[in-house]
C-alpha positions in Angstrom: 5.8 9.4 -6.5 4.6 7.1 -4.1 5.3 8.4 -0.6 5.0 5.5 2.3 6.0 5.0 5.6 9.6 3.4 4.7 10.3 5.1 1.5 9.9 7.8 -1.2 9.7 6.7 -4.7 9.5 8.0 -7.7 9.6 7.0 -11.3 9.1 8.8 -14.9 6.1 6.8 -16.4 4.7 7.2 -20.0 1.3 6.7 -21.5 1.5 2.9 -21.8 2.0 2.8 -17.9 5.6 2.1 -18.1 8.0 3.0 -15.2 10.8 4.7 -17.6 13.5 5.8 -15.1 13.5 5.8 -11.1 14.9 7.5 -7.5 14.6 6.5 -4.2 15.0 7.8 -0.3 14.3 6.7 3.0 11.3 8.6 4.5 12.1 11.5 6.4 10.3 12.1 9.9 9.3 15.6 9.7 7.3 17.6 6.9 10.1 20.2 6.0 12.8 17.3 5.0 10.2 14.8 3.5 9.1 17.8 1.2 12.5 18.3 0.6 13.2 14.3 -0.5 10.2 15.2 -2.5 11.6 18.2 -4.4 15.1 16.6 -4.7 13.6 13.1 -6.5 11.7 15.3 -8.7 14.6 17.3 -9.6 17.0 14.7 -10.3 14.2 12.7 -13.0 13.2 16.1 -14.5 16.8 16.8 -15.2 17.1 13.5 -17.4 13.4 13.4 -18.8 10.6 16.3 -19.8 8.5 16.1 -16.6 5.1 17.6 -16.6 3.2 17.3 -13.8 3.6 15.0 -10.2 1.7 12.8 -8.6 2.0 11.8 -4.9 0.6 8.6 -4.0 0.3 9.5 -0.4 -0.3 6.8 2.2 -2.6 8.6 4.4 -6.0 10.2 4.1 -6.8 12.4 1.0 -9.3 15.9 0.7 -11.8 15.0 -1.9 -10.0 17.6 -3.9 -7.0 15.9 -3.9 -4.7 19.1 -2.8 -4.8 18.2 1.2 -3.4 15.1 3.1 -5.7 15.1 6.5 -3.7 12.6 8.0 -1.2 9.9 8.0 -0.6 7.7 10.3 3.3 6.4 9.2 3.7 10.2 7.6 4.2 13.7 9.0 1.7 15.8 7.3 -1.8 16.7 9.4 -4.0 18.8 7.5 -1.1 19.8 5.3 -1.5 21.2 1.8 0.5 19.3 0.7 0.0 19.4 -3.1 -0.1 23.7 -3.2 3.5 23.1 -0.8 5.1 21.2 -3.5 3.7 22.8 -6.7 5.9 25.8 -5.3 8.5 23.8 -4.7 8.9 22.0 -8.1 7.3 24.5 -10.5 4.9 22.1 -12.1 1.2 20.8 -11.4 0.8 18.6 -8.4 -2.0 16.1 -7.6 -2.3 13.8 -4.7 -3.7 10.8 -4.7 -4.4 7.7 -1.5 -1.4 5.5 -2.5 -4.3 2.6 -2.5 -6.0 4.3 -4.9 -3.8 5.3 -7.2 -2.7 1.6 -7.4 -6.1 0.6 -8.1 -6.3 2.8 -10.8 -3.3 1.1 -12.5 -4.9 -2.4 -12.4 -7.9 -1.1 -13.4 -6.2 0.1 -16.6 -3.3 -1.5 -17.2 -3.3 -5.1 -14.8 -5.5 -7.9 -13.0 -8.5 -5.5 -12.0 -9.0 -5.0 -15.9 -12.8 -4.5 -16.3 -14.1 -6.0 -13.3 -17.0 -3.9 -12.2 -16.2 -3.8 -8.3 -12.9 -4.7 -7.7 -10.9 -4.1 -4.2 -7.4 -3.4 -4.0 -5.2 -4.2 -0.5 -1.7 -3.6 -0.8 0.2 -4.9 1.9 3.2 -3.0 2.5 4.6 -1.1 5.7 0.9 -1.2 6.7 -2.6 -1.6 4.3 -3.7 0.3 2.3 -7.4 0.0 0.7 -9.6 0.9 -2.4 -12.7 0.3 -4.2 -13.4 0.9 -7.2 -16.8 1.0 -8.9 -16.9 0.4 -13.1 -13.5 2.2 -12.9 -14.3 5.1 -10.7 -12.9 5.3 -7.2 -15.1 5.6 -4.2 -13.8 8.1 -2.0 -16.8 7.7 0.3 -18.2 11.8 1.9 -15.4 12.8 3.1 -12.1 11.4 0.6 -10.6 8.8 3.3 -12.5 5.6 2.4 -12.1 3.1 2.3 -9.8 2.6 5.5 -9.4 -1.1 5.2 -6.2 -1.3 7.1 -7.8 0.1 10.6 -10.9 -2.6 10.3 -10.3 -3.5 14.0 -9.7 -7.4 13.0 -8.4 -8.1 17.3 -10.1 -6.6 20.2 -7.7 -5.4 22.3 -5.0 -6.5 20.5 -1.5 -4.8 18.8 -1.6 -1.4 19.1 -1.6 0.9 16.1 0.1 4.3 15.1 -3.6 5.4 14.0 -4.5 5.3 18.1 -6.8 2.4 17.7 -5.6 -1.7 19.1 -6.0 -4.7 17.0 -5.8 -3.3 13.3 -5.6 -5.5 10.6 -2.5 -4.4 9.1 -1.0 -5.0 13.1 -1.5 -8.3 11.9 -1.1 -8.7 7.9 1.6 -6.3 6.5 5.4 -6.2 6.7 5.1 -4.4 9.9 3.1 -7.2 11.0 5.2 -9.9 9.8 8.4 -8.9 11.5 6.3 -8.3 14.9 4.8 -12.1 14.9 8.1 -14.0 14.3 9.6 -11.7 17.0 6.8 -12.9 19.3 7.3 -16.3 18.0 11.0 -15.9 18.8 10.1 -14.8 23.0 7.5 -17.7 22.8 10.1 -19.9 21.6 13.3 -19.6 22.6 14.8 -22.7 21.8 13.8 -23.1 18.6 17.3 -23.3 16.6 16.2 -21.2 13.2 18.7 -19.2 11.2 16.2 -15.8 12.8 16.6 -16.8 16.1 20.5 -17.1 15.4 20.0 -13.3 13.4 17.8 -11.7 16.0 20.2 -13.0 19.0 23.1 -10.9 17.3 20.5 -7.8 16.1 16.7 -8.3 17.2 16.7 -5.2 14.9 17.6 -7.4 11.6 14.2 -9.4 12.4 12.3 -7.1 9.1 9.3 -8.6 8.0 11.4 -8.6 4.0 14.2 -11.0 6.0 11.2 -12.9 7.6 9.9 -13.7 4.2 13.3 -14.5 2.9 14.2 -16.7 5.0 10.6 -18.5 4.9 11.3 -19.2 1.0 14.6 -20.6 2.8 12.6 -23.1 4.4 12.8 -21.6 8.2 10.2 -23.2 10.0 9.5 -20.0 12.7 9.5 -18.1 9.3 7.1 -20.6 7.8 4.7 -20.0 10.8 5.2 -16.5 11.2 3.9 -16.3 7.6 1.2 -18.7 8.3 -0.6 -16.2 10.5 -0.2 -13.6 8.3 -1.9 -15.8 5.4 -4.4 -16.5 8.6 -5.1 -12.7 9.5 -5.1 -11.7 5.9 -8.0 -14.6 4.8 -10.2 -13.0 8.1 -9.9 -9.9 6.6 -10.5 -10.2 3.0 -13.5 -12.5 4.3 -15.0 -8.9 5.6 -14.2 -7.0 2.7 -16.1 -9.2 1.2 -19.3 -9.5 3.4 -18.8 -5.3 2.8 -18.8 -4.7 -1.0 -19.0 -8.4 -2.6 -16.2 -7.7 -5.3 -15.7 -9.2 -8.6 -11.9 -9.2 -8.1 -9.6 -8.5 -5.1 -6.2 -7.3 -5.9 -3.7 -7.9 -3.9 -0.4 -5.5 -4.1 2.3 -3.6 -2.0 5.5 -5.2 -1.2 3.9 -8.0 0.6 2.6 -9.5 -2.6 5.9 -10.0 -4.0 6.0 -12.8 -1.2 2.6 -14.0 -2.2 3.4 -17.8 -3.3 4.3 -18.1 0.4 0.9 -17.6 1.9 -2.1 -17.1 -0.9 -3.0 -20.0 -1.3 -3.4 -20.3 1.9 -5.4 -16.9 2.8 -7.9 -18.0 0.1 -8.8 -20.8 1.7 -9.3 -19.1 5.0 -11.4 -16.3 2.7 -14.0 -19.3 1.7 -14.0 -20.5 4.8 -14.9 -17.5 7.1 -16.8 -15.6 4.8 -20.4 -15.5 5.5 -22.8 -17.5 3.6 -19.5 -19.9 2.9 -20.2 -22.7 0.1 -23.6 -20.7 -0.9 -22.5 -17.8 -2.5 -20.2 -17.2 -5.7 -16.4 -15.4 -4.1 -14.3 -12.9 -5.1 -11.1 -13.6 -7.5 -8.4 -13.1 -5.5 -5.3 -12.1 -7.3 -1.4 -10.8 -7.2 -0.9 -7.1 -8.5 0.3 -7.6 -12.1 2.5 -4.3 -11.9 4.1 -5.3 -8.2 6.0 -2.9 -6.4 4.8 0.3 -9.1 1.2 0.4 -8.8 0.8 3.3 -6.9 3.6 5.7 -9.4 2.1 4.0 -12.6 -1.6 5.1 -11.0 -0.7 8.5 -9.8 1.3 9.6 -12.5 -1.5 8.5 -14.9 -3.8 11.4 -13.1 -0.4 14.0 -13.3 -1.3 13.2 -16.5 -4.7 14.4 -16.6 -4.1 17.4 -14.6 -1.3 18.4 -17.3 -3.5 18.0 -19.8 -5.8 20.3 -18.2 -3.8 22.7 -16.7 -2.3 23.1 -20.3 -5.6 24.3 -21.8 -6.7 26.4 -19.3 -3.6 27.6 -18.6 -4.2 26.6 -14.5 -4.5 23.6 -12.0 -7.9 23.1 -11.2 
């Protein structure tokens, strides 16, 4: 299951790392009903398939031992056990895993970070996620919460942020972020005669950053600039990822990436650019998610998986 900000999802995946069957719900507010949507998607797959074990790809900070979500900034949970809650709840083995993570797992093993030796994953959804991993091994960093790409303070001062801090880069390069900018572009511009301005008069509300990019591959031209920021923002960032850990590969997923013709290109220029040592040095791979939207169920599910297998011989969850 991957459990974001927006949405819960879940899918039945096999040993290839295919997504077999799927539910869906909106993400409830508070802890009692999300772990309800939780129970209620697991019931409904495990009543059509043999279900062993769950994964939660959790987009908020993970205990080392993966049992515990500390915190989540677009989520309920604070220092919740979350994993022992829902292993009581379901009857089966539960795992948690950062959503990042858990995505960079599955491109590690099944997509575009296949064998690279240090390869970053961003996934660009209802905010950023991050994750490194290290000849296939994920760095959690002392504590389980690194690395916390998304709240790299990118703007002094700047947007503010659900995780208390102003100017994070996912203010500025996520769906979130997208929908923000062309509604400031909209109050900075309001003559401009686009099909959003026309949406947003009737419901500032329908102004999503998924109808932003829409209507960008429609040829909007507020859309068009809204997503040249984000393209902007994004290159700045993945410019200090880089001066960080000096990947092989960067990865980029979420549901941002599904948009990625619309503003790569363009963010890998700014990358090569802004990054230090620019023109002397050899840069990162920059590359779409090759399993989209599923990353982080394909990922987690894999390490249900492995917790199955375990739990099987030693007849607990350890």
């Amino acid at each position: 299951m991957d459990v974001g900000g927006t949405s819960v999802r879940a899918g039945v995946v096999d040993g290839d790392g295919a997504v077999l069957d799927t539910a869906r719900a909106a993400t409830p507010g508070d802890e009692e009903a999300l772990e309800e949507a939780i129970g209620a998607a697991v019931a409904e797959l495990a009543s059509r398939h043999p279900v062993a074990a769950v994964g939660l790809a959790v987009a908020g900070f993970v205990a080392a031992d993966r049992r515990t979500v500390r915190f989540a900034p677009h989520l309920a949970w604070r220092q919740a056990p979350v994993a022992d809650r829902i292993t009581r709840r379901v009857g089966m083995p539960v795992v948690l895993e950062h959503d990042a993570n858990a995505a960079a797992l599955a491109e590690y093993r099944f997509g575009a970070a296949r064998g690279a030796r240090i390869a970053v994953l961003v996934a660009l959804g209802t905010g950023i996620g991050g994750a490194l991993l290290v000849d296939g091994e994920v760095f959690r960093g002392a504590h389980g919460v690194a690395p916390e790409l998304g709240h790299l303070r990118l703007v002094p001062g700047g947007r503010p942020c659900p995780c208390g801090k102003h100017g994070c880069w996912e203010r500025y390069c996520s769906g979130t972020a997208l929908s923000t900018t062309a509604v400031e572009l909209l109050a900075r511009h309001p003559g401009v005669s686009t099909v959003l301005a026309r949406e947003a008069g009737a419901d500032p509300g329908a102004v999503t950053g998924r109808r932003v990019a829409g209507a960008a591959r429609d040829g909007d031209p507020l859309a068009l600039r809204a997503m040249a920021e984000l393209a902007r923002w994004l290159g700045d960032g993945l410019a200090l990822v880089a001066d960080v850990y000096d990947p092989e590969v960067v990865v980029i997923g979420g549901g941002v990436s599904e948009s990625a013709p619309l503003f790569l290109d363009d963010a890998r220029e700014r990358y090569a650019e802004v990054v230090t040592g620019a023109g002397h040095r050899p840069l990162a791979r920059i590359r779409t998610a090759q399993l989209g939207d599923d990353a982080g169920i394909v990922g987690v599910a894999s390490l249900a998986r492995d917790v199955a297998a375990r739990t099987s011989r030693n007849g607990r969850i350890r």
